[in-house]
Structure formats: structure tokens, C-alpha cells
ZADO-1210 file (C-alpha; in nm, 4 decimals, padded with zeros to 6 digits):
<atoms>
<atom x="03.6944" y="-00.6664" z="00.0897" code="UNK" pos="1"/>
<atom x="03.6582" y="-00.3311" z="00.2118" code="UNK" pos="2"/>
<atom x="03.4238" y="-00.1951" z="-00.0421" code="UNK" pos="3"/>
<atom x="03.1790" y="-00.5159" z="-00.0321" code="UNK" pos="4"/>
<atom x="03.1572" y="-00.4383" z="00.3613" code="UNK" pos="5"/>
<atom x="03.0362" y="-00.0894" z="00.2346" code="UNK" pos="6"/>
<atom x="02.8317" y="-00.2313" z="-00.0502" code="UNK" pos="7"/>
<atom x="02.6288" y="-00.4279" z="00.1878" code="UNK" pos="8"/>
<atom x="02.6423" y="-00.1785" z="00.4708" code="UNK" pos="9"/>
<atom x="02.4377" y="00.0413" z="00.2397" code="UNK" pos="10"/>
<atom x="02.2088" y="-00.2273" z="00.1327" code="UNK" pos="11"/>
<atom x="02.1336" y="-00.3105" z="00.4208" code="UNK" pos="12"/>
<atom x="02.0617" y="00.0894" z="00.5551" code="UNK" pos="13"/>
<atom x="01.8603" y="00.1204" z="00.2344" code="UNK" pos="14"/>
<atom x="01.6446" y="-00.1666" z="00.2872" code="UNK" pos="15"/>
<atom x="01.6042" y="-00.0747" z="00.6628" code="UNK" pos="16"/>
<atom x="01.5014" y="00.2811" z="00.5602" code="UNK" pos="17"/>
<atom x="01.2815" y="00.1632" z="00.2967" code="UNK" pos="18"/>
<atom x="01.0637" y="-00.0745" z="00.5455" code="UNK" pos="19"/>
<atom x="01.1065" y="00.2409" z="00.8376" code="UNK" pos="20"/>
<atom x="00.8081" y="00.4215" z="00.7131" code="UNK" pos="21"/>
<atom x="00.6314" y="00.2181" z="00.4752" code="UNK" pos="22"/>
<atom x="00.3119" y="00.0757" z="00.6215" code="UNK" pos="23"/>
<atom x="00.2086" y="-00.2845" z="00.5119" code="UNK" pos="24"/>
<atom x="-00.1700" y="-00.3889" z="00.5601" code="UNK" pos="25"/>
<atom x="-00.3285" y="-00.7344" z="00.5079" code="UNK" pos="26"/>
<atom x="-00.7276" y="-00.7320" z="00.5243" code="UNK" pos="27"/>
<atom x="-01.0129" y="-00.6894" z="00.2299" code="UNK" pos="28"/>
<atom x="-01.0982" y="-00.4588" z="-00.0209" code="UNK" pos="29"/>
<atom x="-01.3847" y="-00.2783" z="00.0823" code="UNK" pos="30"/>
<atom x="-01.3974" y="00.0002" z="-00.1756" code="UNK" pos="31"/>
<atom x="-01.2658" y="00.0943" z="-00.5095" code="UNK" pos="32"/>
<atom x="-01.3226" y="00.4877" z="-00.6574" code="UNK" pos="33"/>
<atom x="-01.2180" y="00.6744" z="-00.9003" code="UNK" pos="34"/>
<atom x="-01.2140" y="01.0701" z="-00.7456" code="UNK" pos="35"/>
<atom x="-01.0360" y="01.3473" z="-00.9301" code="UNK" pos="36"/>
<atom x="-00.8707" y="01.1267" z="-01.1851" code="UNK" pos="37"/>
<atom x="-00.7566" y="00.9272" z="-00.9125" code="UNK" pos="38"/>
<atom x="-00.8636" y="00.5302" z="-00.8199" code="UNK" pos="39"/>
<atom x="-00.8684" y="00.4799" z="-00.4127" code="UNK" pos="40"/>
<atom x="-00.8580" y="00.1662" z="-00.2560" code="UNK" pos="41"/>
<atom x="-01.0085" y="00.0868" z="00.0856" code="UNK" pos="42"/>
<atom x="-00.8745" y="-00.2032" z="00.2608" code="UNK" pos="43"/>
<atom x="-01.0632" y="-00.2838" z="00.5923" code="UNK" pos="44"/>
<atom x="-01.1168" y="-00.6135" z="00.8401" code="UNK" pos="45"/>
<atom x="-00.7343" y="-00.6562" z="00.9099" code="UNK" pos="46"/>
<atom x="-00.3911" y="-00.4778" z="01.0448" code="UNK" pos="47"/>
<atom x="-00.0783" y="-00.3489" z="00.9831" code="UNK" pos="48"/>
<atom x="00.1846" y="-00.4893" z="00.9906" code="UNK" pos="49"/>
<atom x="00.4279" y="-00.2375" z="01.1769" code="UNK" pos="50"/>
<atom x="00.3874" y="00.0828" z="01.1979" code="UNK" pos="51"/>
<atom x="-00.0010" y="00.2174" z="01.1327" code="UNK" pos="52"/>
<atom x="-00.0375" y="00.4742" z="00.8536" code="UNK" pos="53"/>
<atom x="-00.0082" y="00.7977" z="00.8507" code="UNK" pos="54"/>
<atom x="-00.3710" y="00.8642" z="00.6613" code="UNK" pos="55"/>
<atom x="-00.5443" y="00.5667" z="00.8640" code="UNK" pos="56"/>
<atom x="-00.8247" y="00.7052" z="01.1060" code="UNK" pos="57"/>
<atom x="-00.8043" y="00.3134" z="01.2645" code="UNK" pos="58"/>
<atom x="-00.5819" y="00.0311" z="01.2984" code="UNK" pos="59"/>
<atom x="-00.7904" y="-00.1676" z="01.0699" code="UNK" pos="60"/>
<atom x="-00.8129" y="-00.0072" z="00.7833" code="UNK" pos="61"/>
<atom x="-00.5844" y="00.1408" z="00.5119" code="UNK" pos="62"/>
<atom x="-00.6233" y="00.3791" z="00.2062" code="UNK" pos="63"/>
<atom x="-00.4386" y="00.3925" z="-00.0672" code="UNK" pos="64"/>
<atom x="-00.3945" y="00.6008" z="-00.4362" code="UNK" pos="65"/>
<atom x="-00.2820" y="00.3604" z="-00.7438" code="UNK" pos="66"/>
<atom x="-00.1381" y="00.5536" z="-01.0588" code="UNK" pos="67"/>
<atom x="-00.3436" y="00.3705" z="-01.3555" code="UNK" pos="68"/>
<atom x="-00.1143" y="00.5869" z="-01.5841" code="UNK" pos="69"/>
<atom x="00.1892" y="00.3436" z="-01.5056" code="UNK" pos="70"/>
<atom x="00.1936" y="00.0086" z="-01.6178" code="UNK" pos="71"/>
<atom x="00.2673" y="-00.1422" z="-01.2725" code="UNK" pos="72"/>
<atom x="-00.0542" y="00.0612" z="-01.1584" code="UNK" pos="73"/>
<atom x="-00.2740" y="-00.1260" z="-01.4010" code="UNK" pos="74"/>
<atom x="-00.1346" y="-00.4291" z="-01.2736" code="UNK" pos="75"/>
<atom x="-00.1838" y="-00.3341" z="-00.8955" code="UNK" pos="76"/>
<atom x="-00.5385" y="-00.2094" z="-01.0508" code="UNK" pos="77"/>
<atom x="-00.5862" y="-00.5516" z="-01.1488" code="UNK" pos="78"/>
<atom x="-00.5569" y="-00.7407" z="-00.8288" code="UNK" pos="79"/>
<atom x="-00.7241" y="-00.5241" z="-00.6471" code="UNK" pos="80"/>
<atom x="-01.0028" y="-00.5652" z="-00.8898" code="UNK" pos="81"/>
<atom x="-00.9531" y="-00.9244" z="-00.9140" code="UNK" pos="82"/>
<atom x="-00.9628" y="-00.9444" z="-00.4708" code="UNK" pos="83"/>
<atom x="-01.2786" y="-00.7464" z="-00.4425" code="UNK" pos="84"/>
<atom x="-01.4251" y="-00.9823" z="-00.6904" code="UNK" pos="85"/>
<atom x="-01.3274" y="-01.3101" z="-00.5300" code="UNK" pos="86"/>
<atom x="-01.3186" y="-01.2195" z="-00.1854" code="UNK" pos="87"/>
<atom x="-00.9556" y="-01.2762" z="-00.1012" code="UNK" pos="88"/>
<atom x="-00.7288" y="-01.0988" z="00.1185" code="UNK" pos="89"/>
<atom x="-00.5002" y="-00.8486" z="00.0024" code="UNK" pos="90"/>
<atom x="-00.1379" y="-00.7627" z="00.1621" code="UNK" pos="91"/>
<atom x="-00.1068" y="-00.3936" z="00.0467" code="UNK" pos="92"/>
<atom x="00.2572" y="-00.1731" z="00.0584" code="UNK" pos="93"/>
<atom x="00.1788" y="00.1626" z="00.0596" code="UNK" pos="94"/>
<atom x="00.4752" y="00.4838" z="00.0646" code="UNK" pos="95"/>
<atom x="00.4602" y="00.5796" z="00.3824" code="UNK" pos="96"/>
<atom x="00.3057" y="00.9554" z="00.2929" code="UNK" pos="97"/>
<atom x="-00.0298" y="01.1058" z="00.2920" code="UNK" pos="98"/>
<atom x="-00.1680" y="01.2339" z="-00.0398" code="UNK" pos="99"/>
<atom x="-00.4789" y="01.2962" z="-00.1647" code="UNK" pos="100"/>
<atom x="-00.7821" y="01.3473" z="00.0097" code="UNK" pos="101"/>
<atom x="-00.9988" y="01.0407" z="-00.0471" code="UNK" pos="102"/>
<atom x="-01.3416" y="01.0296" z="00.2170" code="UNK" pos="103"/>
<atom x="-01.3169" y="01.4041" z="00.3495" code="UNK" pos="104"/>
<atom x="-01.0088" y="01.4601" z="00.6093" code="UNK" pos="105"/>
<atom x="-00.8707" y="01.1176" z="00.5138" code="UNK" pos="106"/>
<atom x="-00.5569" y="01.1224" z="00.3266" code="UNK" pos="107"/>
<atom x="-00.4496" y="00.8284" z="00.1003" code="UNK" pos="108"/>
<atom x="-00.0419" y="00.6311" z="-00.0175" code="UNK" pos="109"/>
<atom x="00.0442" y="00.5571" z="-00.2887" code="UNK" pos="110"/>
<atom x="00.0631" y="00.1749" z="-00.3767" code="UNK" pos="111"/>
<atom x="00.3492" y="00.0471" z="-00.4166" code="UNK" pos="112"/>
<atom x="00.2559" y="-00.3139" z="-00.4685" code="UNK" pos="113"/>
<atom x="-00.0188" y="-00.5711" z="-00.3780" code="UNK" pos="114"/>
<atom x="-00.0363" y="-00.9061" z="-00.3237" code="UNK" pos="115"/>
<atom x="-00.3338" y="-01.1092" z="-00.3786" code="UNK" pos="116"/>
<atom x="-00.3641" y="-01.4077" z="-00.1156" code="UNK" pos="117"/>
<atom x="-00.5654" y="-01.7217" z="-00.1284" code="UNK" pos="118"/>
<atom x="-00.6886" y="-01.7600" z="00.2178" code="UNK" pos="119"/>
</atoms>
């Protein structure tokens, strides 16, 4: 009994530290470029949801890096593609950090996953 009380003790400290700096956003894509071997997403008209990003200049909009190298990237590549298309909303996870240096002083996260909504 005693080491399931740890098992979920630490599950539960990992998820809480996971979520602690992480930065979710739900709005629009607004821009998609490809800078130094890197593709940017802007994500604007919406908010966070929690904390506001480190690289954000405003509370409503986000900018993140996706690693097209990676199989997931090409994936998240391919939502975002397929939201700026359409129109639809995006809820975007980014890491948290500030890398990069997408529009001038503004940092960028990385992605780590995007949903594509249907409202």
C-alpha cells in the first residue's frame, strides 16, 4: 500500500509541475513562418488559460516554435496549417520557456501539442 501512496504522490507532483509553467492559449492562427530553419506560429484573438507566457508581449496572443524534424511536429504542423485554412480555433500547449527570437525582441515555446477545435 505504501509504495502506491508514493506512486501516486509522484504522479500527482509531476503532473502539477508539468501544468506549473506551461502556458495554454486558445484563439486563431494569425501567422505561420519559417525563420532560420525554424516554423513560428502566431496565435492571436484569445487568452491563456493560466499563467500568460513568458515570450507574450499581450495577454492575447501567443508564439510558439514547432520542430518539423520530429514526427509529432509535422503533425502539430498540420493542424496548424489545417486551422489557418479553415478558420477554427486552436488550443495551443506551449513549454513554458522562451526560445528563439521570432518578430524582433519576441521570444517563442516550443509546441508541445495543438488541438484543432470546431467552434
Amino acid at each position: 500500500m505504501k509504495k502506491y501512496l508514493i506512486f501516486f504522490m509522484a504522479m500527482f507532483l509531476s503532473a502539477f509541475a508539468a501544468n506549473a509553467w506551461a502556458s495554454d492559449f486558445y484563439g486563431y492562427v494569425a501567422g505561420i513562418f519559417v525563420i532560420n530553419g525554424k516554423v513560428f506560429v502566431s496565435v492571436n484573438n484569445g487568452n491563456f488559460n493560466g499563467a500568460i507566457s513568458p515570450c507574450s508581449s499581450s495577454s492575447d496572443s501567443g508564439y510558439y516554435i514547432i520542430d518539423i524534424n520530429s514526427t509529432f511536429g509535422k503533425l502539430e504542423y498540420s493542424n496548424v496549417l489545417a486551422a489557418k485554412a479553415t478558420g477554427h480555433r486552436v488550443y495551443v500547449r506551449g513549454d513554458g520557456s522562451c526560445n528563439g527570437n521570432a518578430y524582433g525582441a519576441v521570444g517563442a515555446e516550443i509546441m508541445l501539442g495543438v488541438d484543432l477545435r470546431a467552434d
